[in-house]
C-alpha positions in Angstrom: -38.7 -28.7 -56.2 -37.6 -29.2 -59.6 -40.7 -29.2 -62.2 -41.1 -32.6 -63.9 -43.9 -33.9 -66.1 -45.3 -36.1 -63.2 -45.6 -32.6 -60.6 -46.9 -30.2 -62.1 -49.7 -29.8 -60.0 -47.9 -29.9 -56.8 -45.3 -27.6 -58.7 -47.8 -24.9 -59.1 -49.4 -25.3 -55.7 -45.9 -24.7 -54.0 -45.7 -21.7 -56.4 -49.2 -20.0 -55.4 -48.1 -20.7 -51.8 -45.1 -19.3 -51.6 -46.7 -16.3 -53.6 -49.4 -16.0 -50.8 -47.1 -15.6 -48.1 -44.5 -13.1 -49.7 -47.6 -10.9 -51.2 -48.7 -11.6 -47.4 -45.8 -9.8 -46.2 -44.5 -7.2 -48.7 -48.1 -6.4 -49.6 -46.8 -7.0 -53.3 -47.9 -9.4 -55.9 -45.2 -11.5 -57.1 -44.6 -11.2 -60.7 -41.1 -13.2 -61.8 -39.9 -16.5 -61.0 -36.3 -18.2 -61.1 -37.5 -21.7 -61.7 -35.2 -24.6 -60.0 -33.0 -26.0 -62.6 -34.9 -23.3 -64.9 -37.6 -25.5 -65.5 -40.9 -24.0 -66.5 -43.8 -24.6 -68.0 -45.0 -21.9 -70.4 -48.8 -22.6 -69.3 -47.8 -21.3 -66.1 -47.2 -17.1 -67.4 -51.3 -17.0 -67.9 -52.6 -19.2 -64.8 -50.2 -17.4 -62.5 -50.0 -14.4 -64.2 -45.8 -14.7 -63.5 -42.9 -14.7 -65.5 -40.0 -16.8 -65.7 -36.6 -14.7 -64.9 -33.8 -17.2 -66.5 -29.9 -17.2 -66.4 -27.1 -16.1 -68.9 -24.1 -16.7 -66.9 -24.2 -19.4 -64.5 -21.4 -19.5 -62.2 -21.7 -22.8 -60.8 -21.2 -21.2 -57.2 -22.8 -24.7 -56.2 -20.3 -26.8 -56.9 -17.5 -24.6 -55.2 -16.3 -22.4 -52.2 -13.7 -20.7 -54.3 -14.8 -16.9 -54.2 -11.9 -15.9 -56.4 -12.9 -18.5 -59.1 -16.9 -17.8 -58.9 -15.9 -14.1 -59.0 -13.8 -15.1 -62.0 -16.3 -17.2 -64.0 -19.3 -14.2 -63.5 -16.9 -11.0 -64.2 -15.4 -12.9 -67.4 -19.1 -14.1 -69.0 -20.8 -11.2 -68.2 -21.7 -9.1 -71.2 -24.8 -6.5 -71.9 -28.4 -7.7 -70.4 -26.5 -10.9 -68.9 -28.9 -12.0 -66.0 -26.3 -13.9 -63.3 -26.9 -17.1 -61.8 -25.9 -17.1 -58.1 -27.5 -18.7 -54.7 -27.3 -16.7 -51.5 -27.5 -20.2 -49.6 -23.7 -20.1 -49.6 -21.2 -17.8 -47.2 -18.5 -18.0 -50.6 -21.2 -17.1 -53.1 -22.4 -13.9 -50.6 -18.5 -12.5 -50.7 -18.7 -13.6 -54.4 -21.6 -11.5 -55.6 -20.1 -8.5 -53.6 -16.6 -8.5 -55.4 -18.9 -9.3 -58.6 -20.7 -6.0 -58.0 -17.7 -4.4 -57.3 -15.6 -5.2 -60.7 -18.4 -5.1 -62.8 -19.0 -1.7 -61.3 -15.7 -0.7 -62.1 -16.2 -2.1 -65.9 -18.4 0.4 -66.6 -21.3 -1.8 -66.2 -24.5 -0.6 -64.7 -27.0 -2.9 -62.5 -31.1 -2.6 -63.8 -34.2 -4.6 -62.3 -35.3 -7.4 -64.2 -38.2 -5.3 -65.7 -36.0 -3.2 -67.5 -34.1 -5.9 -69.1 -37.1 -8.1 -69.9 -39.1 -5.4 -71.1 -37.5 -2.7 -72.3 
């Protein structure tokens, strides 16, 4: 669901749901958020004590089943700190983010958790 000013309620409510069941299951509380359409509302960091994780590179992998040109677009933008946009809904972007990994990897670049790029 994207956030829109007319939702917010039902917005947040999805959002403390979803965080019920995954803390449910991983016994974790759930502390980022990749906002649909990266839509946020800043309110939202101290009511549900989250933070929004946003995108740097955004490789569009929606719009196409070309590995070798979503592969392309990531490995070209990609630069210090970039945060990736991909969505594991789609076989193409799966084999994607692998070869991603891969040349990146092979760059010289090194993969952190969001914490260390957002905080440190």
């Amino acid at each position: 669901m994207q956030l829109k000013s007319g939702n917010k309620e039902t917005f947040k409510e999805e959002l403390i749901r979803t965080n019920e069941i995954i803390t449910g299951i991983t016994g974790e509380e759930v502390l980022y958020v990749r906002p649909p359409y990266g839509s946020w509302d800043k309110s939202f960091e101290s009511e549900l004590n989250m933070f929004p994780v946003l995108w740097t590179v955004d490789t569009l992998d929606w719009c196409s089943t070309n590995v070798e040109r979503i592969t392309e677009k990531a490995v070209s933008k990609a630069e210090e700190n970039d945060i990736i946009l991909m969505h594991d809904y789609y076989p193409s972007t799966i084999t994607a983010a692998l070869d991603v990994v891969d040349e990146l990897l092979e760059k010289g670049y090194e993969f952190v958790t969001v914490d260390e790029i957002l905080f440190d």
